[in-house]
C-alpha positions in Angstrom: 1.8 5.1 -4.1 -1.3 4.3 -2.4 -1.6 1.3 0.2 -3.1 -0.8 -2.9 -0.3 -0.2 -4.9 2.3 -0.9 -2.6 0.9 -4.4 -1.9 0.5 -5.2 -5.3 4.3 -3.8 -5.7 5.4 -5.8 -2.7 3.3 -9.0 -4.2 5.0 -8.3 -7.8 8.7 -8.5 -5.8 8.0 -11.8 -4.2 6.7 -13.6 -6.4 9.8 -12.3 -9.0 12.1 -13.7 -5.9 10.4 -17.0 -6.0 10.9 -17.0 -10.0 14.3 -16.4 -9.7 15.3 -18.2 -7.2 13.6 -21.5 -8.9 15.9 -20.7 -12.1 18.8 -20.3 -9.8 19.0 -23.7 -9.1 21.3 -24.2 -11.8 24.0 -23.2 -10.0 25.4 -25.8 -7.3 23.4 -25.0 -3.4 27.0 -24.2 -1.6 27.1 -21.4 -4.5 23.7 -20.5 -4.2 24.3 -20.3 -0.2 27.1 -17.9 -0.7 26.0 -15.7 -3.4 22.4 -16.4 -3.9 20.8 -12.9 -2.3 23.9 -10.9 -3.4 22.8 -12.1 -7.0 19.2 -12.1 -6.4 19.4 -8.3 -5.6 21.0 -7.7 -9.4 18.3 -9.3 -10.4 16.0 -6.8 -8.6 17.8 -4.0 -9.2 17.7 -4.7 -13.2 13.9 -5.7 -13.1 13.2 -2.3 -11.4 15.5 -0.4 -13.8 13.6 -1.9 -16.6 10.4 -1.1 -15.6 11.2 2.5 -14.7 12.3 2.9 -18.3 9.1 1.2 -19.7 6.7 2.8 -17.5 5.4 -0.2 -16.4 5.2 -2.3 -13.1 7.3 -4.6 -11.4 7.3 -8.1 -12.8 6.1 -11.0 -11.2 8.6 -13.4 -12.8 12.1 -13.5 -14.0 12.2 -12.5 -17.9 13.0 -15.2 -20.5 16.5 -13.9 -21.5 17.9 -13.5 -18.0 16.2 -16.8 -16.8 18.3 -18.9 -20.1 21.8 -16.9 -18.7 21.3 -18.1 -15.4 21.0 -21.7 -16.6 24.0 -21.4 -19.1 26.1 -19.8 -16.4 25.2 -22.4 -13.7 25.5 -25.5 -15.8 28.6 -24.0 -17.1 30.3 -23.2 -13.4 28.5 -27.0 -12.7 30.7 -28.5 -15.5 33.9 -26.4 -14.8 33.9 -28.1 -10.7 32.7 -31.4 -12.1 35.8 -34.0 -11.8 37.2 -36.0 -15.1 34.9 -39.2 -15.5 37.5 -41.2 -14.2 37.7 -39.9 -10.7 33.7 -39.5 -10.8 33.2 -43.3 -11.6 35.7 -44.0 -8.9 34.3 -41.9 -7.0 30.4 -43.2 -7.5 31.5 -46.8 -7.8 34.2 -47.8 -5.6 33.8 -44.1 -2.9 37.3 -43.1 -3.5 38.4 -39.6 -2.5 38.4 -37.3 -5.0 41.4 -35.1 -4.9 41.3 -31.4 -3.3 40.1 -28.9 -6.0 37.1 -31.0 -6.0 35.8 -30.9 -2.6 33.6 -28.3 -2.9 31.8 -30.9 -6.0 32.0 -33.4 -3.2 30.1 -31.5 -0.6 27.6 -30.1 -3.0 27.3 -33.8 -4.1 26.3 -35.1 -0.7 24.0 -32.3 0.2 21.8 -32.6 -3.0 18.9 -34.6 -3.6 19.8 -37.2 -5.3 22.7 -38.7 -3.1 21.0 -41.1 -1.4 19.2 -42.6 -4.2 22.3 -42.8 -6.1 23.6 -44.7 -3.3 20.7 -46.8 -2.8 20.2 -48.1 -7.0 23.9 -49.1 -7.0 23.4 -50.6 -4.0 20.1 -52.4 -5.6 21.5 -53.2 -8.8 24.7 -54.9 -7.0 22.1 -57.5 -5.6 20.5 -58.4 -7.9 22.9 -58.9 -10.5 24.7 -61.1 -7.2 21.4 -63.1 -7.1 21.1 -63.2 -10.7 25.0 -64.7 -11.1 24.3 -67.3 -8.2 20.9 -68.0 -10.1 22.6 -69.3 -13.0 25.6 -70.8 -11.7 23.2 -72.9 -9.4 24.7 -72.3 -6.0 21.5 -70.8 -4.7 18.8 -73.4 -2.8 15.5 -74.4 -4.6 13.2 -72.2 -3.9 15.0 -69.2 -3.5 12.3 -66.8 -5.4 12.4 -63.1 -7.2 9.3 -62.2 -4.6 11.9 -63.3 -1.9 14.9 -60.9 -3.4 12.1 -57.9 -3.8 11.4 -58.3 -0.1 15.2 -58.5 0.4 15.7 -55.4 -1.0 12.2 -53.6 -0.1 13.3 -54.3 3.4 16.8 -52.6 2.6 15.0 -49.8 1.0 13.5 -48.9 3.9 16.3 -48.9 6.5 18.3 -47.0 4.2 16.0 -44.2 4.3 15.2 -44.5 8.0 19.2 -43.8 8.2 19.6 -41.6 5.3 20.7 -39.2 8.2 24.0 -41.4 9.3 24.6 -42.3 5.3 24.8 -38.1 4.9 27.1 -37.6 7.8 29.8 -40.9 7.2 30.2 -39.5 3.8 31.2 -35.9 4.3 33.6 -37.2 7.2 35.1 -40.0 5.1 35.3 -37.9 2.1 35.6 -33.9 3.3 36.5 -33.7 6.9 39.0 -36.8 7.1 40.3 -35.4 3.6 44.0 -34.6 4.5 42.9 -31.4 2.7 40.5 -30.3 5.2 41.4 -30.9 8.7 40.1 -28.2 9.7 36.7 -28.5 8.1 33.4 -28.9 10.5 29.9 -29.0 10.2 28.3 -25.0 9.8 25.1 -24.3 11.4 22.3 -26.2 10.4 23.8 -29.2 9.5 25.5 -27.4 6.5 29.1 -28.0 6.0 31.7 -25.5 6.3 34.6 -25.3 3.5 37.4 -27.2 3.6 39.9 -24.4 4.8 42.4 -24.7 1.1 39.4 -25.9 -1.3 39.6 -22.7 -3.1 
C-alpha cells in the first residue's frame, strides 16, 4: 500500500471510530468505560472483514444495520438497570437511596449530563409554585413582583452552576459511597467513581 493509501486507510479508521463511538452512546458511560474499546475493536474487526470480502475500502462510518443494534442493545441494557418508577420518583423527588443492584444506575445517573439540570428545574419549579401558593393566599407583601422571583431564581441559577462541582461530589457520597452497600467504594482517577465493591 503506498504512503497515500495508508493515510487514506488510517483517515477511513478514525473517522469509523468517531462514528461508532457517537452511536455507542446508547449504552450507559460506566459501560462504555469498561467495554467501550473492547467493543469498538469488533466493530473494526467486522468493518475490515467486510470490506476484504467486497473488495472495497475501509468505511468511514458505522453501517446502518450495526449502528440500529447498538441503540436497541444499549437502550435495552439502559432499561434492564433502570429502577421501578417508584424508587426513581423517590429517588428524583425526595433523593432517597435507591437500593444496591441499582447503584451502578445511580453513579451513571450523577456522572451524565443532565444531572444537574434535573436538579436545578425541580429546584425552580419548587419556587415558584411556593411563590405562586403564597401569591394567592395573600401572605406575600405588595409589591412582591414576577421580575423579582426571576431574579431570585436567575441568581440561584447561577450559583448552582458555579458549584455544580460540590452538587456532583455530595451526591455520589450521600448516595454511593455512604451507601451501606459500598463502603468501600472511592473516587477512581479522574474524578470517575470506582464500583461499589458488591454492585454486581
Amino acid at each position: 500500500m503506498s504512503a497515500g493509501g495508508a493515510r487514506d486507510d488510517e483517515a477511513r479508521r478514525r473517522a469509523f471510530a468517531r462514528s461508532a463511538r457517537r452511536w455507542m452512546h446508547a449504552y450507559p458511560r460506566r459501560w462504555r468505560d469498561v467495554r467501550g474499546d473492547e467493543l469498538l475493536g469488533v466493530l473494526e474487526d467486522v468493518a475490515a472483514e467486510g470490506a476484504a470480502a467486497g473488495g472495497g475500502r475501509f468505511p468511514r462510518r458505522l453501517p446502518a444495520r450495526e449502528a440500529a443494534a447498538l441503540v436497541r442493545a444499549g437502550w435495552a441494557l439502559r432499561w434492564r438497570e433502570r429502577p421501578p418508577w417508584y424508587l426513581w420518583l423517590a429517588y428524583r423527588a425526595l433523593d432517597r437511596r435507591l437500593p444496591e443492584r441499582y447503584l451502578w444506575w445511580v453513579v451513571d445517573d450523577i456522572r451524565g449530563p443532565l444531572y444537574l439540570w434535573r436538579r436545578l428545574s425541580l429546584a425552580v419549579a419548587s419556587g415558584a409554585l411556593t411563590y405562586a401558593a403564597l401569591s394567592v393566599a395573600g401572605v406575600l407583601v405588595r409589591g412582591f413582583s414576577w421580575g423579582t422571583v426571576a431574579a431570585m431564581l436567575a441568581g440561584f441559577l447561577v450559583m448552582s452552576v458555579l458549584t455544580r462541582g460540590y452538587h456532583r461530589r455530595t451526591a455520589m457520597q450521600r448516595h454511593v459511597y455512604d451507601h451501606p452497600a459500598a463502603a468501600g467504594a472511592r473516587p477512581g482517577a479522574g474524578g470517575r467513581a470506582d464500583p461499589p465493591p458488591s454492585s454486581r
